[in-house]
Structure formats: C-alpha cells, structure tokens
C-alpha positions in Angstrom: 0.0 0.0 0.0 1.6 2.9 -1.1 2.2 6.0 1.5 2.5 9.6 0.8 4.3 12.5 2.5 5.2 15.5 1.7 2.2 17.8 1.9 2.3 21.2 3.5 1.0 24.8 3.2 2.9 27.3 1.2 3.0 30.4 -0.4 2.3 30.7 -3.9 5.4 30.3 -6.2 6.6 28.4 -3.5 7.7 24.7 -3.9 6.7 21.2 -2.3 8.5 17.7 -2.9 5.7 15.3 -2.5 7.2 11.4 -1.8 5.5 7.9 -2.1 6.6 4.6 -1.0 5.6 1.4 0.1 6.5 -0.2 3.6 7.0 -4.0 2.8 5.9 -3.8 -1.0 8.4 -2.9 -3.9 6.8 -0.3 -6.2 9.9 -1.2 -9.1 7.2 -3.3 -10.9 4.1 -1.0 -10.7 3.5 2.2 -12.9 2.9 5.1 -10.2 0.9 7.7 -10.6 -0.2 11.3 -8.6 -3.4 11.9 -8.7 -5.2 15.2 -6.7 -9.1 15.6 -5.3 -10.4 18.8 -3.9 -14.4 18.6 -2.2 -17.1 18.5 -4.6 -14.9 17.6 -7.5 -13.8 13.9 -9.3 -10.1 12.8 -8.3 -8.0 14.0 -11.1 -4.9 13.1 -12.6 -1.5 14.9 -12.3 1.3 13.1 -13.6 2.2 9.0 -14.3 5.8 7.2 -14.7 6.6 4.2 -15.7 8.2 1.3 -14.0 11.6 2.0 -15.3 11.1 5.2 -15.6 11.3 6.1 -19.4 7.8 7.2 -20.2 6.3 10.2 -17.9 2.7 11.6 -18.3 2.0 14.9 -17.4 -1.6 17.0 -17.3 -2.1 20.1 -19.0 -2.6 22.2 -16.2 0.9 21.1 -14.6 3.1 20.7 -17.7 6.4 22.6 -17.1 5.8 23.5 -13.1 5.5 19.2 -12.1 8.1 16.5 -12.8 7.7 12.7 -11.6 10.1 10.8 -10.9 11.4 7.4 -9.2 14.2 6.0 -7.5 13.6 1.9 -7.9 16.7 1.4 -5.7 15.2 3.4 -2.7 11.7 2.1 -3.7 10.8 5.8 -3.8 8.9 8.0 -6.2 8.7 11.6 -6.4 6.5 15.2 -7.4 8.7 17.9 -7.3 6.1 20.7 -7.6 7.0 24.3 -8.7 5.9 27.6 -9.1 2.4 26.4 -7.2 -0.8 28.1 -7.3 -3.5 28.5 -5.5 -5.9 26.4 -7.5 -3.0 24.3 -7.0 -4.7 23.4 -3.7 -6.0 19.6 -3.0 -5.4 16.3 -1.7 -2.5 14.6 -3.7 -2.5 10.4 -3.7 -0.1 8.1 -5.0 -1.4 5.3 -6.5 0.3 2.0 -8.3 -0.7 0.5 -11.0 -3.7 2.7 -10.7 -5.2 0.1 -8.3 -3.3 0.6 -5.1 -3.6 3.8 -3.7 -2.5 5.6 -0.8 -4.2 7.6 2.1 -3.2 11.0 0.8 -1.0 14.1 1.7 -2.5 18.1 1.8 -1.3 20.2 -0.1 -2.3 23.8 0.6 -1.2 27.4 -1.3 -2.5 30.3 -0.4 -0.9 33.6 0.7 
C-alpha cells in the first residue's frame, strides 16, 4: 500500500516535494501515478511514470511546473512541484498500477 508524504501549506510560487513509498511492497514493478481531489470535485490526474522510468505523463494544467520521478533502488517515487498556485490546492494520492492507492498528503497554497 503505497504512503505519501510531503504535503504542507505554502505560499504561492513556493515549492513542495511530494514522496510515495511502500513499507514492505516494492513499487519497481508498478506504474505510479499522482493523482489530486479537492471537495465537490472527481479525483484528477496529475502526472504517471513508468516502471523503469522512461515514459512520464504529465496534465495540461501542470506541464512545465511538475516533474515525476522514481528511484527503484530506494523504492521511492517523487513530485517535485514548482511555481504552485492556489488552485494548485487539494489532496494529492499516490497510486500504483492505478489500483493501489494511498491515504493522501494536503497540499495547501494560499498567501
């Protein structure tokens, strides 16, 4: 079961590393993805990688500020987010495989 950390509140143009891992479970086979929900509204994508690495997805809204990444060795995978935004704002979840997912970490910008 994947588990996610990183949230926080910040500022906007700040920056927030979000992490995911799994205790006991090896993520080096499974696609990950980040996905973000905010109340009222379906969960949404945000950016997928796959299990080696080589092919990243990316939505619209967070080309050029996001970047996924993974470190298989550390059984680690990453969302370095930049330049946030306020509508930025939401729960973030890692998932694998798009079938396990985790509980969630907050990510808040406001000023």
């Amino acid at each position: 079961q994947p588990v996610e950390s990183g949230g926080g509140s910040v500022q906007p143009g700040g920056s927030l590393i979000l992490s995911c891992t799994a205790p006991g479970d090896s993520l080096e086979q499974h696609s990950i993805g980040w996905f973000r929900q905010v109340p009222g509204k379906q969960r949404e994508g945000v950016a997928t990688i796959s299990e080696n690495g080589g092919r990243t997805y990316y939505a619209d809204w967070v080309k050029g500020r996001f970047t996924i990444s993974r470190d298989n060795a550390k059984n680690m995978a990453y969302l370095h987010m930049n330049s946030l935004r306020p509508e930025d704002t939401g729960m973030y979840f890692c998932a694998a495989d798009f079938e396990y997912w985790g509980q969630g970490t907050q990510v808040t910008v406001s000023s």
